[in-house]
N, C-alpha and C positions, 0 to 999 in steps of 0.2 A: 890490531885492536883486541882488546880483551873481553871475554864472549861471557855473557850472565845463561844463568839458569833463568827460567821465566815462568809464570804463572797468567793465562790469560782467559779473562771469563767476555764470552759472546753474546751477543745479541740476538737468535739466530730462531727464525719461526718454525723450522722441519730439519729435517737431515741433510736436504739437499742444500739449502742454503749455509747451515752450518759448513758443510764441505766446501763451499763455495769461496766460505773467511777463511778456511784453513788455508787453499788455494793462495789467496791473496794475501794471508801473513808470510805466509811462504817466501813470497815474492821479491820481501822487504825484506829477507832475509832469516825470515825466524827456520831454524832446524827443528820440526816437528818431532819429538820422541817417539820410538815405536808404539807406547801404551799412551801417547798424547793426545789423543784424540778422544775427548769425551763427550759425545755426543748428548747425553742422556743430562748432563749437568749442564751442557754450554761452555767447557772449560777445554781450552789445547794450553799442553806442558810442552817446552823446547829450550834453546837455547840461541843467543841470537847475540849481535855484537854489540856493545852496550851504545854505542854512538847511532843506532836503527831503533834506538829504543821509542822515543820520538814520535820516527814515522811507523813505529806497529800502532802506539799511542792514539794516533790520528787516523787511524782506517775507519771505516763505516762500519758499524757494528761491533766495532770494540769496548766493551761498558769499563774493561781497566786491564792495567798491565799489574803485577807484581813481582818483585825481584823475588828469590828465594834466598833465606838466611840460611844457613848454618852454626850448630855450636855443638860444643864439646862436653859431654860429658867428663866428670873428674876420676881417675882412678878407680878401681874400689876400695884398696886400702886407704884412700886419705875421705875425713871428712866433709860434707857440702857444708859449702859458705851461707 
């Protein structure tokens, strides 16, 4: 399976309970980053296989998933479009 990056904003009324979704996204598979655990905003960063996307999707207290993009900067020698 091919694994996303992931952006995940919570629902979560204290620290314990935020710990608590982290636990349980865990579980579905999401790979917590070591700096993904944002307490303080309601936000865990990870990675997870895109076919679990779903059931992170559907947990209790998940307010949203988002994938992360990526893009490319152009050269410095050439000019932006």
């Amino acid at each position: 399976m091919s694994r996303v990056e992931v952006i995940v904003a919570v629902d979560a009324k204290n620290e314990q309970e935020f710990h608590a979704l982290a636990s349980t996204a865990e579980s579905v598979g999401l790979q917590i980053h070591p700096t993904g655990r944002m307490v303080g905003v309601g936000v865990l960063a990870g990675a997870i296989d895109a076919a679990a996307i779903g059931r992170l999707k559907s947990l209790p207290g998940v307010l949203s998933v988002e994938t992360s993009r990526t893009f490319q900067l152009p050269p410095k020698d050439r000019e932006p479009q």
